[in-house]
BALUM-214023 format. One record per atom (N, C-alpha, C): residue in three letters; x, y, z. Coordinates in steps of 0.001 Angstrom, whole numbers, plus 500000, padded with zeros to 6 digits. Example, Ala and Ser with C-alpha at 12.3 -4.5 7.8 and 13.67 -1.06 7.14 Angstrom:
# residues 2
ALA513190494310507800;ALA512300495500507800;ALA513200496700507800;SER512850497750507080;SER513670498940507140;SER512900500030507870;
END
This chain:
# residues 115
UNK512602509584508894;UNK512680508994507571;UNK511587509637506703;UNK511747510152505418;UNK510848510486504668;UNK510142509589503840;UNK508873510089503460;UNK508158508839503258;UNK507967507854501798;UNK509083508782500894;UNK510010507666499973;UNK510165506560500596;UNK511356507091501602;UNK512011505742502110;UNK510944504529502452;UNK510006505244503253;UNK508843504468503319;UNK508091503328502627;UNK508383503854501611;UNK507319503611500290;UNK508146502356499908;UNK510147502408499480;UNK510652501751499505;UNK510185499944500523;UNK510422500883501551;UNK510380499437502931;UNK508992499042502393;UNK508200499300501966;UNK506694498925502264;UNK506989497962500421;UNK507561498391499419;UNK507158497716498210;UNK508110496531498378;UNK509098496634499131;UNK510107495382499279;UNK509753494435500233;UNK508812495101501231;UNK508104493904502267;UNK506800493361501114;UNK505745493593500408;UNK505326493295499205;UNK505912492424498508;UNK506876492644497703;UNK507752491971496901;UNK507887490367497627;UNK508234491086498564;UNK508631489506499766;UNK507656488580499947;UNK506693489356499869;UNK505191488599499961;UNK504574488232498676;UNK505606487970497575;UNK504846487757496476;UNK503737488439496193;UNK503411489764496042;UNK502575490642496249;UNK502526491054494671;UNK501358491168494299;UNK500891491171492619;UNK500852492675492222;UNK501207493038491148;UNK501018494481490181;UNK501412495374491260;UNK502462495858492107;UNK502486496784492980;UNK502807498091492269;UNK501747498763492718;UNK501904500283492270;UNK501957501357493531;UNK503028502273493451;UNK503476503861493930;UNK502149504929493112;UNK501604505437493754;UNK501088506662493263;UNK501389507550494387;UNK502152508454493510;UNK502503510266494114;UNK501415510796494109;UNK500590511237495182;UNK499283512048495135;UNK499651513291496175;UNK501169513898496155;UNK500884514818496954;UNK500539516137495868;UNK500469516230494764;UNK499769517517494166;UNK498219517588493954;UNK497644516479494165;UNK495872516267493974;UNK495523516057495109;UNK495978516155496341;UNK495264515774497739;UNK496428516004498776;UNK495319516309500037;UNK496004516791500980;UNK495809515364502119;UNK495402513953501435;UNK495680513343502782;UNK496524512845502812;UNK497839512854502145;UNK498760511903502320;UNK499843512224501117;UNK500938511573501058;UNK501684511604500129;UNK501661510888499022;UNK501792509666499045;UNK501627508336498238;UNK500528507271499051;UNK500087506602497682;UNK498999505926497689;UNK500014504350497204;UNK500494503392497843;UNK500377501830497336;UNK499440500890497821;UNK499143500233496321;UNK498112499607496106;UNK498996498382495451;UNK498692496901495800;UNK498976495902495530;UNK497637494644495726;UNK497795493659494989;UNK497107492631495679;UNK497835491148495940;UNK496883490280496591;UNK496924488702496469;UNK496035488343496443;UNK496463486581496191;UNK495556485495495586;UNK494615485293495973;UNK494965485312497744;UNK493770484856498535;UNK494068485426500060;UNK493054485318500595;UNK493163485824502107;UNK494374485798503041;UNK494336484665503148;UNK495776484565503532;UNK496894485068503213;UNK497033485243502066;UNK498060486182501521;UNK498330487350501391;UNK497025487933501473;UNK496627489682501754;UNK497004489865502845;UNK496714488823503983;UNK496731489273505693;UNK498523489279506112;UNK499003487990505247;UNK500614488029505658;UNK501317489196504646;UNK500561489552503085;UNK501068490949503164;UNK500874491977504039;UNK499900492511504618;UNK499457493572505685;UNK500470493287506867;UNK500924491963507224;UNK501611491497508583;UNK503295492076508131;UNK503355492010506825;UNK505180492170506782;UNK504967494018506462;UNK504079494145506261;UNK504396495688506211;UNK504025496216507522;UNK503778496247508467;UNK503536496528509881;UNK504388496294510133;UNK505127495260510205;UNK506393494632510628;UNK508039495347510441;UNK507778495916509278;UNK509033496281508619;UNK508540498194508589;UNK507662498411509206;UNK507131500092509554;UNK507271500254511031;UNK506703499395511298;UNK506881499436513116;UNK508339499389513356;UNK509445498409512600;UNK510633498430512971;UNK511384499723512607;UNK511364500530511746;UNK511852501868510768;UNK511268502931511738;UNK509858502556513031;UNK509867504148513769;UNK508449504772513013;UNK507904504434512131;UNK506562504861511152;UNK504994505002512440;UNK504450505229512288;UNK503127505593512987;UNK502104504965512445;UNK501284504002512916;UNK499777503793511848;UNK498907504601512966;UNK498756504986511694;UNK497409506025512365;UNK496236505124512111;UNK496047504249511510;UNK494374503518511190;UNK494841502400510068;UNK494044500922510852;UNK494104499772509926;UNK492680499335510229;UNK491930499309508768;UNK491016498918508458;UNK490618497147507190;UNK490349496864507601;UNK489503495374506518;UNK490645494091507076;UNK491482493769507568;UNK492210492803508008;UNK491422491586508186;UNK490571491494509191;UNK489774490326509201;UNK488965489949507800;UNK488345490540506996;UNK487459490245505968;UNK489181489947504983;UNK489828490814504885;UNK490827490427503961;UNK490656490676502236;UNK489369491127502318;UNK489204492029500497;UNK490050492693500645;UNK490177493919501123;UNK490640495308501075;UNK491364495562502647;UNK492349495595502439;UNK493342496147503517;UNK493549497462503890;UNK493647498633504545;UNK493695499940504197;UNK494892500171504963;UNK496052500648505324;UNK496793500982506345;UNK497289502454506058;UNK496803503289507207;UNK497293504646506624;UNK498231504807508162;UNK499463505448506900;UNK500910505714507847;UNK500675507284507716;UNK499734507505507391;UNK499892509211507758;UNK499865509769506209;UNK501530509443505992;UNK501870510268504541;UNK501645508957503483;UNK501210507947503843;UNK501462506903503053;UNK499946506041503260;UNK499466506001502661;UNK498279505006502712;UNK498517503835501860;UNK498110502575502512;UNK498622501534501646;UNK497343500588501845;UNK497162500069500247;UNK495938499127499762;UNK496284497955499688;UNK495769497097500579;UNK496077496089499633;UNK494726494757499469;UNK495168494466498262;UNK493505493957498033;UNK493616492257497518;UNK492252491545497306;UNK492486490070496751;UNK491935491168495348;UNK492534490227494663;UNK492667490559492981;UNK490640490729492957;UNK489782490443492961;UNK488817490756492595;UNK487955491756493406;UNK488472492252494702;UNK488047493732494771;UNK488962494830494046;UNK490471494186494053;UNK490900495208493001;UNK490141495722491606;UNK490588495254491194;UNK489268495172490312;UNK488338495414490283;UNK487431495720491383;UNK485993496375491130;UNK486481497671492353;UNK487051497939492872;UNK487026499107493516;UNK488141500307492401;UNK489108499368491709;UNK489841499998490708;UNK490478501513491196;UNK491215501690492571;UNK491415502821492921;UNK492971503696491631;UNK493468502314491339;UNK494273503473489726;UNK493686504223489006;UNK492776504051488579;UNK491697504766487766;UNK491024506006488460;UNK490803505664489862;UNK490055506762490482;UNK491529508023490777;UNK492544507315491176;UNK493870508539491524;UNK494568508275490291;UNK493933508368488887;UNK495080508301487839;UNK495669509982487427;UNK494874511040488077;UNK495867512167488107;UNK497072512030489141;UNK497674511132489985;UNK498303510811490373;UNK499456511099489527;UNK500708510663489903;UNK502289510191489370;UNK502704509303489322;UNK502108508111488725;UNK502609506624488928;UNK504645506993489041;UNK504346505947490388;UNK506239506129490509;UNK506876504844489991;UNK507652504847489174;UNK508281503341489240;UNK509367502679490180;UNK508957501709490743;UNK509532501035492015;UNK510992501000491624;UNK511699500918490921;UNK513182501591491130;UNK513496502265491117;UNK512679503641490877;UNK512934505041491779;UNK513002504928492512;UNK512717504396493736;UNK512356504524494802;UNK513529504579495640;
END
């Protein structure tokens, strides 16, 4: 599966999770670690951790690889990198102060019905 499709399964397991401002960034012309960057948040801990749980869930089932999951227990900042796909997900006030749109805004914001 290419890692569109990916990107797809991962913003619709999000979605599912009531998952806030979800953004696609295309970063395969500014960087070589990955393809796309999604970044989403929630309200509160709990909600970050059962987002992180349905996207494992719905990657592990599709055949995907995690190569590295980082912040789960603390629950600010989630990191899950699928290789070609790194995925953020944050409580709304580290979003906000870590502000990674701004840092990859040479990126390609994708809009989720491209997808």
């Amino acid at each position: 599966m290419d890692s569109r499709k990916y990107c797809k399964l991962v913003t619709d397991a999000l979605q599912d999770k009531k998952g806030n401002d979800i953004k696609v960034i295309d970063i395969r012309e500014i960087s070589s670690m990955g393809d796309y960057f999604i970044i989403a948040d929630g309200l509160n801990r709990n909600q970050v951790q059962a987002m992180c749980d349905a996207v494992e869930e719905v990657l592990s089932a599709a055949g995907a690889r995690l190569k590295n999951r980082e912040g789960y227990a603390n629950g600010g900042w989630i990191l899950l990198d699928y290789y070609d796909i790194i995925v953020h997900i944050f409580s709304e006030e580290e979003r906000n102060f870590y502000d990674l749109e701004h840092i990859w805004r040479d990126g390609i914001l994708v809009q989720l019905g491209d997808l």
